[in-house]
DOLUM-871261 format. One record per residue (C-alpha): residue in three letters; x, y, z. Coordinates in steps of 0.25 Angstrom, whole numbers, padded with zeros to 4 digits, always signed. Example, Ala and Ser with C-alpha at 12.3 -4.5 7.8 and 13.67 -1.06 7.14 Angstrom:
<nodes>
ala+0049-0018+0031
ser+0055-0004+0029
</nodes>
This chain:
<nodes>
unk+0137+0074+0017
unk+0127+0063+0023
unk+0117+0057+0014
unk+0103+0057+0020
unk+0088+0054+0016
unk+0080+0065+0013
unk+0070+0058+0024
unk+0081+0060+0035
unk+0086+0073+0032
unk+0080+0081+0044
unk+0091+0073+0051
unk+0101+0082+0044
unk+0098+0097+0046
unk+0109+0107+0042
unk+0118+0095+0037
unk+0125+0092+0025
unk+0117+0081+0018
unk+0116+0073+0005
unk+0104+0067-0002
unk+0103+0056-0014
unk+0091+0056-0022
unk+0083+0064-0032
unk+0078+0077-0038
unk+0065+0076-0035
unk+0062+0092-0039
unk+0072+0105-0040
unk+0066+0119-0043
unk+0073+0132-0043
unk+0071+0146-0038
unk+0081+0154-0041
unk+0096+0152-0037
unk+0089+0142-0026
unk+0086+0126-0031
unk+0076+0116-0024
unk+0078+0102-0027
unk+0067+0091-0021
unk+0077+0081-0018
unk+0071+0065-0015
unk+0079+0054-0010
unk+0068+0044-0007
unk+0065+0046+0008
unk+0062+0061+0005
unk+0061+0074-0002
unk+0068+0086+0000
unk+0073+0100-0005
unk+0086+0104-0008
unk+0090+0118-0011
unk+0101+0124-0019
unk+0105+0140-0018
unk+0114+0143-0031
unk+0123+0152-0021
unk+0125+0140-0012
unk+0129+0131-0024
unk+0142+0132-0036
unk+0136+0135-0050
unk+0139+0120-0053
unk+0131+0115-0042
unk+0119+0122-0046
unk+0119+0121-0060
unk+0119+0105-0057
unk+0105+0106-0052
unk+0100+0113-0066
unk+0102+0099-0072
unk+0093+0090-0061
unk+0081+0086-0065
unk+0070+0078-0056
unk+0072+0066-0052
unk+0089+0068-0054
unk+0097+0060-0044
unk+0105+0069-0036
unk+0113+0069-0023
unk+0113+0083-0014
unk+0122+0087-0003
unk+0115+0100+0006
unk+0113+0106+0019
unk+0099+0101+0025
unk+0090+0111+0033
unk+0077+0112+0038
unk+0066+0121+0028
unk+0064+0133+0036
unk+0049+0134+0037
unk+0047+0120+0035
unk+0051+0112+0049
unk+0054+0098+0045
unk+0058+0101+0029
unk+0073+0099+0027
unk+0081+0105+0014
unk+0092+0102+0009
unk+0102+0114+0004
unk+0110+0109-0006
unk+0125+0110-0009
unk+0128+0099-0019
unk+0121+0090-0030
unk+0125+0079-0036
unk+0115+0072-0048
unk+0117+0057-0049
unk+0107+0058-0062
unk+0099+0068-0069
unk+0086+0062-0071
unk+0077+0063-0086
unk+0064+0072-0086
unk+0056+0064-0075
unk+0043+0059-0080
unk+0037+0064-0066
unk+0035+0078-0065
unk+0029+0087-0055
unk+0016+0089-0065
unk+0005+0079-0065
unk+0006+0065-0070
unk-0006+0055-0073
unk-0005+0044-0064
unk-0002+0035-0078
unk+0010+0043-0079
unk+0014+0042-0064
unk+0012+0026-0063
unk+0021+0023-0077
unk+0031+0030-0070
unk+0029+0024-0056
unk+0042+0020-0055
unk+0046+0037-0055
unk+0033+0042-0048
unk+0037+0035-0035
unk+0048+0045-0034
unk+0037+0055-0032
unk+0032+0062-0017
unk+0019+0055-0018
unk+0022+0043-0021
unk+0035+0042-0011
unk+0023+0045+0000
unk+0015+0034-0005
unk+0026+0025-0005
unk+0031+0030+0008
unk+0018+0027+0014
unk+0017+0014+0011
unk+0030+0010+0014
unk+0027+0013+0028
unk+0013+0006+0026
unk+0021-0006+0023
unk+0030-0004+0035
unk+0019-0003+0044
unk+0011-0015+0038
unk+0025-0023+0042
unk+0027-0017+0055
unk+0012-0020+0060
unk+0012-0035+0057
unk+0027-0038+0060
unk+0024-0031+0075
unk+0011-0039+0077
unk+0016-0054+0075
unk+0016-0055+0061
unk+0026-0063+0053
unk+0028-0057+0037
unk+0027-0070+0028
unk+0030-0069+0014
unk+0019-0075+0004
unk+0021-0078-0009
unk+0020-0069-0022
unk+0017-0082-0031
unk+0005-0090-0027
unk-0003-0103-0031
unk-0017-0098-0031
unk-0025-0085-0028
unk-0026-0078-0015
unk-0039-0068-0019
unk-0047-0070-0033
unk-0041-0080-0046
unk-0042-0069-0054
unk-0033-0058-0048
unk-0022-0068-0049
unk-0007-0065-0056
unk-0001-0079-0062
unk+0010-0082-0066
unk+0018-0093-0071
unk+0025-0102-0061
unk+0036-0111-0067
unk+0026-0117-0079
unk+0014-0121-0079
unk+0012-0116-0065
unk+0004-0103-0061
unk+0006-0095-0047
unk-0001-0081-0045
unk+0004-0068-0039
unk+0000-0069-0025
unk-0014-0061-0023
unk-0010-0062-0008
unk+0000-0069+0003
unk-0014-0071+0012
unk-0015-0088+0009
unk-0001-0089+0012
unk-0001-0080+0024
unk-0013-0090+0030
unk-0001-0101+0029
unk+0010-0092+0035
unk-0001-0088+0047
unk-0003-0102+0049
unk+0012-0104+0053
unk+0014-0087+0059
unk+0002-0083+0063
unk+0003-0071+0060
unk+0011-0066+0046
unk+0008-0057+0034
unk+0015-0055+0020
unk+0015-0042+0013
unk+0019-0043+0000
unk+0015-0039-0016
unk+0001-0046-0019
unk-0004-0047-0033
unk-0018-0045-0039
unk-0022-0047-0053
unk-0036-0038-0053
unk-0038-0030-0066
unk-0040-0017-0055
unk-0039-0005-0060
unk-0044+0002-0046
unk-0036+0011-0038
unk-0034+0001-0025
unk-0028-0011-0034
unk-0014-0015-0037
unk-0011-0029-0046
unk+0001-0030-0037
unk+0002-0025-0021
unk+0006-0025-0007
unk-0001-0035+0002
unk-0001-0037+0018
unk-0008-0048+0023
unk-0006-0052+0035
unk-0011-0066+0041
unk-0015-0068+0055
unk-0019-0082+0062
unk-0032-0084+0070
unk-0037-0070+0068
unk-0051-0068+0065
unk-0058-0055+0056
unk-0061-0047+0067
unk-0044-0049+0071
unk-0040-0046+0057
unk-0049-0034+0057
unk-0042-0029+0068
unk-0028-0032+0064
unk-0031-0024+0051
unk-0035-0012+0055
unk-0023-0012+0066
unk-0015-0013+0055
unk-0020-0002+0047
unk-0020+0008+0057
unk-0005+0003+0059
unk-0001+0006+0046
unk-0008+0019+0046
unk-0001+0024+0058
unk+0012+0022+0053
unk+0009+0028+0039
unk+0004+0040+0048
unk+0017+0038+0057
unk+0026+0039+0045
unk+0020+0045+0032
unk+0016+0059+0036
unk+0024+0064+0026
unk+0020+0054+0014
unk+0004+0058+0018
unk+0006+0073+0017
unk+0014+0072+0004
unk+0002+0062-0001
unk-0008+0073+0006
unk-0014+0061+0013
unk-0024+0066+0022
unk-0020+0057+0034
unk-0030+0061+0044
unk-0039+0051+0041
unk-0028+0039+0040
unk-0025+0043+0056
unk-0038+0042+0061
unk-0038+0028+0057
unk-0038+0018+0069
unk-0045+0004+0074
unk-0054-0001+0073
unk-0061+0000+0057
unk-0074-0001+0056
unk-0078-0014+0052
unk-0090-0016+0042
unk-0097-0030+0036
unk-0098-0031+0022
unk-0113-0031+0024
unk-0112-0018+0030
unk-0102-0013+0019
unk-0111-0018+0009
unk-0124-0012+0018
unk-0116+0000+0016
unk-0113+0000+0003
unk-0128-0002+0000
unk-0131+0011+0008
unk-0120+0018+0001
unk-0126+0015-0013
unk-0140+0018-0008
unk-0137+0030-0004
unk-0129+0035-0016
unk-0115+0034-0009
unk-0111+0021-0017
unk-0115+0021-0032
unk-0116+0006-0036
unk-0122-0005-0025
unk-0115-0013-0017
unk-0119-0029-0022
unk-0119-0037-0008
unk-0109-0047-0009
unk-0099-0042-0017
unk-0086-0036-0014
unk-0082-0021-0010
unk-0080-0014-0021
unk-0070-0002-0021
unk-0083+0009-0021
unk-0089+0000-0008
unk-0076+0002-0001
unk-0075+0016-0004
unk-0088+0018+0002
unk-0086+0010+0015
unk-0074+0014+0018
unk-0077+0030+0016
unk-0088+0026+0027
unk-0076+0025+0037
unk-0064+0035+0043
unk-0057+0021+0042
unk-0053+0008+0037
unk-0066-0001+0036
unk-0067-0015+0035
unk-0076-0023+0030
unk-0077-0037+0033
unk-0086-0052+0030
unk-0086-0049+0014
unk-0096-0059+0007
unk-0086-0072+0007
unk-0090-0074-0009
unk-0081-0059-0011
unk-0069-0063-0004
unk-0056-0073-0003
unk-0059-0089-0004
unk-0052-0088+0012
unk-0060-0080+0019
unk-0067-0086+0032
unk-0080-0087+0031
unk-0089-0078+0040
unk-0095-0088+0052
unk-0108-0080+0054
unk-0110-0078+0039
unk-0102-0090+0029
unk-0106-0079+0017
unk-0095-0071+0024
unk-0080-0070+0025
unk-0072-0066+0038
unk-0065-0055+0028
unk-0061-0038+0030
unk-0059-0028+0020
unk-0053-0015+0026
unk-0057-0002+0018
unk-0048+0011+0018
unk-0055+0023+0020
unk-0053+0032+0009
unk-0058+0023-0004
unk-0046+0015-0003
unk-0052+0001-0002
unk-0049-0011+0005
unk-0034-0010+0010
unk-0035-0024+0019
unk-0044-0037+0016
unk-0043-0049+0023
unk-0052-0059+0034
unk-0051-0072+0041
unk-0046-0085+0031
unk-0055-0097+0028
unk-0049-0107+0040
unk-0057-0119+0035
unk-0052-0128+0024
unk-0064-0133+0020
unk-0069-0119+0016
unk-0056-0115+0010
unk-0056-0126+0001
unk-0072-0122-0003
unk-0069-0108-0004
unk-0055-0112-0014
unk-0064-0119-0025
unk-0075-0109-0024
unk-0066-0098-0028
unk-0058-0108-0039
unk-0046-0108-0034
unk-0038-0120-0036
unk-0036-0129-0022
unk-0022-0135-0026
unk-0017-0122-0025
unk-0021-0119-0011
unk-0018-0133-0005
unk-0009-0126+0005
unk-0018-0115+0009
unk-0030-0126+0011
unk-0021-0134+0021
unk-0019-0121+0030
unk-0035-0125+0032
unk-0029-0139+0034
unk-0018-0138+0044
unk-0022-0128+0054
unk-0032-0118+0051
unk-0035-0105+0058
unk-0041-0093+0058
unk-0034-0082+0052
unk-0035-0069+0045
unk-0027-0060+0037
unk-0030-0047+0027
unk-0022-0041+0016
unk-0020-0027+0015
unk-0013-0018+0001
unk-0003-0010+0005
unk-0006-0001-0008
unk-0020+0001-0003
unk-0016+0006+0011
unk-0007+0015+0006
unk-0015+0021-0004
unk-0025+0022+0008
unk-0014+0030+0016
unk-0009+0037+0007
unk-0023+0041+0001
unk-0019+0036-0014
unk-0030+0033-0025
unk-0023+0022-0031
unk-0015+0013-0023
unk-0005+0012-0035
unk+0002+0023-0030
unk+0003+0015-0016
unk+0012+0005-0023
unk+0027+0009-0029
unk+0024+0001-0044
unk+0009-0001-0044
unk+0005-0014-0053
unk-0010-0011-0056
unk-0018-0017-0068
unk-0012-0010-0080
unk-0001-0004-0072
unk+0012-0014-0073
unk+0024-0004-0074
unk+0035+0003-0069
</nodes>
């Protein structure tokens, strides 16, 4: 008999089939048996009649237990009342192991429990959806900018210096008496790769050491960041939310089935199309002051400080789709931005907020093309000049106008998929007191 996936097995009505994989669930009724088989692309049901069987044959399944390796020959046909179900009737088993009591039950589990045994909760249906769905987020994100001109360029994982703030920085030794730091971002190095490409991103893990405990962060992630040469704000406003609404097409394309078994509600997700409304931090922060005025916020916005996790809540409720937010005070964001030329106090930046509480799931702007200001702007955060010589002569030999953003991949899958905690977006989350499996 032919081994096929589970996912393929439509293809094989009324044939003689064999499937790999695991005991996901069995029950009994009877003189009939109903094993939930898995194999990794799918799930389905096999069924055993005792007349249909030897005696040895159906004693064997008394001694499966979940999660037992097991390969099943059967007849495959289509569920009677239910058009596009396929089961499998089965005529032969063969366990490969019998698995221990497993530790994951049908009953309820604390989410303690479930992340200590992350490594076996990944075999479960909600988490295959979640992982399904961003697999093809991850596809689409690939397939977008490899078909508009862009060149993927790896950046390095071990840097001389930080990216974002001194302070969420990992170091490690390097060979002595040197230090490096886990990259916080590829964004200084993908400024030098634009300046010979054009246009490139890297897409790569990312490393931020923030004591967070809050449901959108991660110490370690999944970062796109694509780099584009003379492209101003307004052009990387527009290429971002293109982007988004490509990703989201394709999860729609593709991931029916992973939203209906997470019971996504997906009828907002498709009426989301270009363009996003596009606010001012003064009329966020005019906004936030109304909101707090009229009882809808409960502490006061302080003008001039960064969006908290409430402030994008709010705002972003106020719309049926992504918001971005864009000229942040400059003293609130990265020592690179450009400075605003109607108002210096600004910075040519853009946050996009998801709908739904989920945050910020893209920051990025236009880059500081003057020397002269970069090198201001590198002793006024602290950060040591020797070890950003070479990003300084990218001023030096040619400077140009360029943009670029960074999006999470945890935090637009956990957007999609409609998760609290983008923890469960990733396969082995690394949170703040969270370091195994």
């Amino acid at each position: 008999m032919e081994q096929v996936y589970i996912s393929d097995i439509g293809k094989y009505v009324g044939e003689e089939v064999t499937i790999k994989g695991w005991l996901y669930n069995i029950r009994s009724s009877g003189k009939l048996r109903f094993l939930e088989i898995r194999d990794g692309s799918g799930i389905i049901q096999g069924v055993v009649s005792k007349k249909d069987v030897s005696e040895e044959l159906w004693t064997r399944f008394e001694t499966l237990t979940q999660e037992s390796s097991i390969i099943v020959q059967g007849r495959t046909r289509e569920h009677p009342k239910r058009p596009g179900v396929f089961e499998l009737d089965i005529i032969n088993l063969q366990i490969v192991a019998v698995a221990e009591p497993y530790p994951i039950t049908p009953k309820e589990h604390g989410i303690e429990f479930l992340m200590s045994n992350r490594h076996l909760w990944l075999r479960s249906r909600r988490t295959h959806a979640i992982l399904r769905v961003r697999a093809q987020v991850i596809r689409a994100v690939r397939d977008f900018f490899d078909s508009n001109g862009f060149l993927l360029l790896d950046t390095p994982i071990l840097t001389p210096a930080a990216c974002e703030g001194t302070t969420t920085l990992f170091e490690v030794d390097y060979f002595g008496d040197a230090k490096a730091y886990l990259a916080q971002s590829g964004q200084l190095y993908n400024e030098a790769t634009a300046a010979a490409f054009g246009r490139v991103y890297t897409f790569g893990p990312t490393f931020r050491a923030e004591k967070s405990k809050t449901r959108r962060h991660l110490t370690e992630f999944w970062m796109v960041e694509p780099e584009i040469a003379y492209m101003d704000l307004d052009g990387l406003m527009e290429l971002s939310e293109n982007f988004i609404c490509y990703i989201l097409r394709r999860v729609l394309e593709n991931c029916r089935a992973e939203l209906e078994i997470l019971e996504r509600d997906s009828t907002s997700l498709e009426k989301i199309e270009p363009p996003f409304p596009r606010i001012s931090y003064d009329e966020a922060a005019r906004m936030l002051d109304d909101a707090h005025k009229s009882g809808a916020l409960e502490n006061p916005f302080e003008y001039g400080s960064d969006l908290g996790s409430p402030d994008e809540t709010y705002i972003s409720s106020q719309f049926d789709r992504p918001v971005m937010v864009h000229r942040y005070p400059a003293k609130v964001k990265a020592f690179y931005m450009e400075p605003d030329p109607q108002d210096s106090t600004k910075a040519l930046c853009v946050d996009m907020l998801a709908p739904e509480g989920c945050g910020e799931i893209i920051g990025g702007g236009q880059r500081a093309t003057s020397y002269d200001l970069l090198l201001q702007r590198i002793e006024e955060h602290n950060l040591p000049r020797e070890a950003f010589d070479w990003y300084l002569d990218l001023r030096r030999y040619g400077t140009f106008p360029h943009s670029g953003f960074g999006m999470g991949i945890e935090r637009c899958v956990g957007w999609i998929c409609g998760l609290e905690h983008v923890r469960e977006a990733i396969p082995f989350p690394r949170m703040l007191y969270h370091l195994k499996p």
